[in-house]
N, C-alpha and C positions, 0 to 999 in steps of 0.2 A: 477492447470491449470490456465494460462493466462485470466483474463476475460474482454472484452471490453464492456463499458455497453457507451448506446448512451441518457440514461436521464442523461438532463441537468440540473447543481446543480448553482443557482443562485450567482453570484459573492460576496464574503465576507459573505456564508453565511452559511450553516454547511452540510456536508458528513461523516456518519460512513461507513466504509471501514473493513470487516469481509473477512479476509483471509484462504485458505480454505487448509490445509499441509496432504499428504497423506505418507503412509509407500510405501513399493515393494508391495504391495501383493495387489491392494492397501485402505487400511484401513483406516480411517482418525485418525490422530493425537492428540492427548489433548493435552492444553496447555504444563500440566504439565510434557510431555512427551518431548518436544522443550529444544533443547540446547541453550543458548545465542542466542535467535529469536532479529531480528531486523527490521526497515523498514526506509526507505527512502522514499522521495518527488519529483520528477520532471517535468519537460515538457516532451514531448517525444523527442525532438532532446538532454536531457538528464541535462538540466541545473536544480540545485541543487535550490529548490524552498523554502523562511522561514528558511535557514538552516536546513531544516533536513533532514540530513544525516544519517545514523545509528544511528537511535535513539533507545533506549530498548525498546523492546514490552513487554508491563508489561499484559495485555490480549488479545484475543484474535478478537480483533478489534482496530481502530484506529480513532479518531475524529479528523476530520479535520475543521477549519475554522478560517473565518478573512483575515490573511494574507497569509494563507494557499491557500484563494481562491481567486488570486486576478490576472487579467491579466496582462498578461508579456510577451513583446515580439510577441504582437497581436497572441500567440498561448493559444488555450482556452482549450488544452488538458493535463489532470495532469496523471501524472502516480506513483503510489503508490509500490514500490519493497516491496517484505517481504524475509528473508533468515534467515535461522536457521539449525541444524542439529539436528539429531536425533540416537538412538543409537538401531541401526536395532538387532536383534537376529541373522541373519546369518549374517548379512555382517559389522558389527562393526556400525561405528561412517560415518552415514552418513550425504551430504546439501538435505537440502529441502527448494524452493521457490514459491515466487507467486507474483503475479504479477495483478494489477485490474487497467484499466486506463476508465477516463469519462472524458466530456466534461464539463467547466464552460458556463455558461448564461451572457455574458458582462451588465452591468447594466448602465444606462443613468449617475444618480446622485447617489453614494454609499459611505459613508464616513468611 
């Protein structure tokens, strides 16, 4: 489920990002249950932030920081996608996503 959290993460400086994947029923997921899980970076009008685009989710969080968190485009809203499938008992090979966006803290002097 989609989560918007409204603490502020100081510019260039570090966010772990803990995605949260449910089955139908709905159960939550282990990693090791996840097919080819991925995640991606952007602002929310969708611009691809640090290049990361599909990057492999090797566990079940992500670290962000530095250039990860840096303002662009005076929008100080990042939004982190997660997609993966998963291979249900009834229903085969199914997607499962998620999605966590937060606000950066623009910083005076940050190098």
């Amino acid at each position: 489920m989609p989560t918007v959290s409204q603490v502020l993460t100081p510019e260039r400086s570090s966010r772990i990002v803990f995605p949260i994947f449910t089955d139908e029923t709905p159960a939550v997921l282990t990693f090791g249950q996840l097919i080819t899980p991925t995640w991606s970076l952007t602002t929310r009008s969708g611009r691809i932030i640090n290049g990361r685009e599909d990057e492999v989710l090797t566990a079940l969080y992500v670290i962000l920081t530095d250039d990860d968190l840096v303002m662009i485009d005076d929008d100080p809203w990042r939004v982190v996608t997660f997609e993966a499938f998963y291979n249900s008992v009834t229903y085969g090979n199914l997607r499962v996503n998620d999605q966590y966006e937060f606000p950066i803290a623009p910083l005076t002097k940050v190098s």
